[in-house]
C-alpha positions as CSV (number, residue, x, y, z in Angstrom):
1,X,60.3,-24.5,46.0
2,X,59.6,-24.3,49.5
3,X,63.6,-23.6,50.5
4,X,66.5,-22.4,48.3
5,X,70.1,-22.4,48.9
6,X,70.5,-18.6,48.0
7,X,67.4,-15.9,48.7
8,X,67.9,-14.1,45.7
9,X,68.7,-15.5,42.0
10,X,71.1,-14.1,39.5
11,X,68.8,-12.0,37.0
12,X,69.2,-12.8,33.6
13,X,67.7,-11.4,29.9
14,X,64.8,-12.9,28.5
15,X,65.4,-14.1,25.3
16,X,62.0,-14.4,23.0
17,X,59.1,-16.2,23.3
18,X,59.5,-19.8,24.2
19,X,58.9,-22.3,21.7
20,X,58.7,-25.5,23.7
21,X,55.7,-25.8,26.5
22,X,53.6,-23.8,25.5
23,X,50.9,-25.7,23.4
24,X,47.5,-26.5,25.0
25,X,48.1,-30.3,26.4
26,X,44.6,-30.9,27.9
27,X,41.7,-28.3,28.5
28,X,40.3,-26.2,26.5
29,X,41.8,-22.5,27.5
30,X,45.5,-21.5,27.9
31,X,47.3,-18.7,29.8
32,X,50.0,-17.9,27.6
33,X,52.4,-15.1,27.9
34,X,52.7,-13.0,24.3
35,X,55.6,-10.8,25.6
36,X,59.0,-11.8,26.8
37,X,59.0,-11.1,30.5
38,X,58.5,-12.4,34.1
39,X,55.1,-13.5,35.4
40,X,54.4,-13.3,39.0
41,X,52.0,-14.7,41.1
42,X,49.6,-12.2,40.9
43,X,49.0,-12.4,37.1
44,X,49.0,-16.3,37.4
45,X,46.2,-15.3,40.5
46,X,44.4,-13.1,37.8
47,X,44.5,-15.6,35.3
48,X,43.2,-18.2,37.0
49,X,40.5,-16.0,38.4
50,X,39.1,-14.8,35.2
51,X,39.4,-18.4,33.9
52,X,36.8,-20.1,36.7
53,X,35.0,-17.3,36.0
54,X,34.4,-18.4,32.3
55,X,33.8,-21.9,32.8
56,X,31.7,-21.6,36.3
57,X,32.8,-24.2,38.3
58,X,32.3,-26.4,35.5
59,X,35.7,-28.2,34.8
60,X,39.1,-28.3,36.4
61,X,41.9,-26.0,36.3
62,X,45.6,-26.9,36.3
63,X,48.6,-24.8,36.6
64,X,52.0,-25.6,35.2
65,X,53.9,-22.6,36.1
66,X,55.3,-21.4,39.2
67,X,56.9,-18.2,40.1
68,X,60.0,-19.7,41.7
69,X,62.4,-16.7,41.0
70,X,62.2,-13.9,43.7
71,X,61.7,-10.3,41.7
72,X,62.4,-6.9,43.7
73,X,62.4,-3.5,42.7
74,X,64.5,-1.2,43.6
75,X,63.0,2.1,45.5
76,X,62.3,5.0,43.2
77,X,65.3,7.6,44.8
78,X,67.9,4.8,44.8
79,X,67.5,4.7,41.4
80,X,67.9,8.2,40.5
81,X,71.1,8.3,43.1
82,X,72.8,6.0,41.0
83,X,72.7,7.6,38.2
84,X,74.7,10.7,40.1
85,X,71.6,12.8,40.6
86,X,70.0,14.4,43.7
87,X,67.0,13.2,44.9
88,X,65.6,16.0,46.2
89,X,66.0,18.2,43.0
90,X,63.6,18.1,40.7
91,X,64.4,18.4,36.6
């Protein structure tokens, strides 16, 4: 979506594979995740890349999926801060 109520989303467990949407409809190849975890745009990118590459400019392309849900990461050091351990120190 262009505009959300809220920047950020709640983050919440994957749970499994999906078993609804994700049988080939129309086409002949599919981009299917095999892991439970978030895709981002950049692996959709890659995908879609690779898949024009295999079928050169020969058929159409259509993607279902959109990364709608906003992931960040938190820096490195605030990670280890939290935990209740200096930076700095190393070991």
């Amino acid at each position: 979506p262009k505009r959300t109520k809220f920047r950020k989303t709640t983050s919440r467990k994957t749970k499994g594979i999906s078993s609804r949407g994700n049988r080939i409809c129309f086409g002949r190849y599919i981009f299917k995740t095999l892991e439970p975890a978030w895709i981002t745009s950049r692996q959709i990118e890659a995908g879609r890349r690779a898949m024009t590459r295999n079928i050169r400019r020969g058929g159409k392309i259509w993607v279902r999926i959109f990364p709608d849900k906003p992931v960040t990461v938190r820096p490195a050091w605030k990670r280890v801060w939290v935990l209740g351990k200096d930076p700095q120190s190393t070991g």
